[in-house]
C-alpha positions in Angstrom: 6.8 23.9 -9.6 6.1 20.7 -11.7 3.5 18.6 -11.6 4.6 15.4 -10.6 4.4 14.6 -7.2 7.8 14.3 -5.2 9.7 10.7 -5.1 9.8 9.0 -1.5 13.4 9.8 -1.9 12.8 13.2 -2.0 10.0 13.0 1.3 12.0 11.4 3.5 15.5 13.9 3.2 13.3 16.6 2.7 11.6 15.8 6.1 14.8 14.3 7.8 16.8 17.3 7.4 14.3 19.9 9.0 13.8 17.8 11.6 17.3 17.6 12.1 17.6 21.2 11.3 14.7 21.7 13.9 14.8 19.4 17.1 18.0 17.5 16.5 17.7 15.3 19.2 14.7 14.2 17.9 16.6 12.9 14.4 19.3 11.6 16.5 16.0 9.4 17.9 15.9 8.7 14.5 19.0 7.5 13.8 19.7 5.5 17.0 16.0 3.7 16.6 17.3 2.7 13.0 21.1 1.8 14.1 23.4 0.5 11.2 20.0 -1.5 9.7 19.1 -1.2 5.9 15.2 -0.9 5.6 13.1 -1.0 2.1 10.1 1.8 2.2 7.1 1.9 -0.4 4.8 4.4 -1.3 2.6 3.5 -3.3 5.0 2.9 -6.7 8.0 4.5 -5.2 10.5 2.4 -3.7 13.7 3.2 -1.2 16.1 2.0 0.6 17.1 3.9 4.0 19.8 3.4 6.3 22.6 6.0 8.4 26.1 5.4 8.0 27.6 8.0 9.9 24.8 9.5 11.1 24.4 10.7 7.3 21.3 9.6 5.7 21.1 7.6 2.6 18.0 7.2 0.9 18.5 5.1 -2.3 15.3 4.6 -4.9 14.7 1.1 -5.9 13.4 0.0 -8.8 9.5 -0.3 -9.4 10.0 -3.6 -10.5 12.4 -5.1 -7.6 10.7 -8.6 -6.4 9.8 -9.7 -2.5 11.3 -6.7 0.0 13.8 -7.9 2.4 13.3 -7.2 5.8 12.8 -4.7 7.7 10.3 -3.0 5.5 7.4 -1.5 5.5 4.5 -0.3 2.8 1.8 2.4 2.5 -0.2 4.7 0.4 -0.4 8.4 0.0 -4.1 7.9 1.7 -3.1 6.3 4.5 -0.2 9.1 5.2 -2.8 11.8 4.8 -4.6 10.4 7.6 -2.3 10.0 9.7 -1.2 13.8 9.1 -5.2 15.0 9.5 -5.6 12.9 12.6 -8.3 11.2 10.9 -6.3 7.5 11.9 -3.9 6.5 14.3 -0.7 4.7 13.8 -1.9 1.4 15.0 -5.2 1.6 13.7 -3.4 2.0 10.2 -1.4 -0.9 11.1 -4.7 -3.6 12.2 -6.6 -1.9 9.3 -3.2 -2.8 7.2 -3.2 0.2 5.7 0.7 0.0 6.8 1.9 -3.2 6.3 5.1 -3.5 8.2 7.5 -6.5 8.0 10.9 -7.6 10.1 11.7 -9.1 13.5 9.6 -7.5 16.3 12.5 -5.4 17.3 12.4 -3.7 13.9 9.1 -3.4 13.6 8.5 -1.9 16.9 11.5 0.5 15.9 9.9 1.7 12.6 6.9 2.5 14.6 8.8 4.6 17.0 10.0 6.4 13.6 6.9 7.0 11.9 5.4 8.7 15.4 8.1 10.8 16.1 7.9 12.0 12.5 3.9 12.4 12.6 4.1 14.3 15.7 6.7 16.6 14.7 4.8 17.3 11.7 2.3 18.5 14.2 4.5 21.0 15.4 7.2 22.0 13.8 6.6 24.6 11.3 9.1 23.2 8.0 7.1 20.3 9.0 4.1 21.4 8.7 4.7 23.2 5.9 6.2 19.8 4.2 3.1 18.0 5.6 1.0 20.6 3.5 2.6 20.0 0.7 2.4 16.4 0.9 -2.1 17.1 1.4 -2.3 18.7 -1.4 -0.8 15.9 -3.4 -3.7 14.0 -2.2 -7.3 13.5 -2.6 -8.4 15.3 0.2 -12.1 14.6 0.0 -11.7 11.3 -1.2 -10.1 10.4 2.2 -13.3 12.2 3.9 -15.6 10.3 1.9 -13.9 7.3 3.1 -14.0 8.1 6.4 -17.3 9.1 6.3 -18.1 5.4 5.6 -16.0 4.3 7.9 -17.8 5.7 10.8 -21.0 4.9 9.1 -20.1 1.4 9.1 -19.1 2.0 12.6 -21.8 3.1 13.9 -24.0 0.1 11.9 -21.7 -2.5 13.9 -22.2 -0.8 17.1 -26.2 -0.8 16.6 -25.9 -4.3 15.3 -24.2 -5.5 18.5 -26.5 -3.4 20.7 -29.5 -5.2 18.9 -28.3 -8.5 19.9 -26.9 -7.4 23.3 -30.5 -6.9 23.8 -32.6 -9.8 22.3 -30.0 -12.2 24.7 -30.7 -9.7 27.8 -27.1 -8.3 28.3 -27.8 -4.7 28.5 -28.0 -3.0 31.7 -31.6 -1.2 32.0 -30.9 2.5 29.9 -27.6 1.0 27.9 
């Protein structure tokens, strides 16, 4: 097995077809959330363009260097995805904490959200899934992520004392809160 990590190219037809393969009512989801639309995907460097023309996917690499995306599009990092796939963030918190930066009309948007959960939580389930989900980790910097989210909650937890301090001093905590 080589080295280099898998193209986005090779991610998204590698989970596409065993989710198809697996729960195909779930990929034809897929397919009518995304309709007849042409989106733009990055991962970190790798670029793509996805879209179904008779309910075939085509999953075309862009280059590294293309300009602005056209819309709909939408653009993450391989930390983000692995914590999404450890539970360690949800969907919308990626999104608020723009970890997933996701661009189009709200329509689109909304539907490339519907995407990415019914592809998280199948990776939850389904074993090719999982199994492509684990291979995906241990691309990653596993403890790097903890570490991160070790000072996340940290940070957290500094906020939440912060705002409890001042609750306080101005007399807006209930007696034992």
């Amino acid at each position: 097995m080589s080295s280099k990590p898998r193209h986005l190219r090779d991610w998204i037809v590698a989970l596409y077809a065993a989710l198809e393969k697996a729960e195909p009512h779930r990929a034809e989801a897929i397919r009518k959330l995304a309709g007849a639309q042409t989106s733009r995907m990055v991962l970190d460097e790798d670029r793509v363009t996805v879209r179904f023309v008779a309910d075939a996917l085509q999953v075309r690499r862009m280059r590294a260097g293309t300009a602005q995306l056209k819309s709909p599009n939408g653009t993450t990092d391989r930390q983000a995805v692995t914590a999404l796939l450890l539970g360690y963030m949800e969907i919308s918190e990626a999104i608020s904490q723009d970890h997933i930066r996701l661009r189009g009309t709200a329509d689109e948007v909304m539907a490339i959200c519907a995407i990415i959960e019914v592809l998280v939580d199948a990776s939850t389930r389904v074993p090719a899934l999982q199994q492509l989900a684990a291979e995906f980790l241990e691309t990653t910097g596993r403890e790097t992520l903890r570490a991160r989210r070790r000072a996340r909650v940290a940070q957290l937890r500094a906020l939440a004392e912060k705002e409890r301090g001042l609750l306080a001093r101005e007399g807006l905590l209930r007696a034992g809160g």
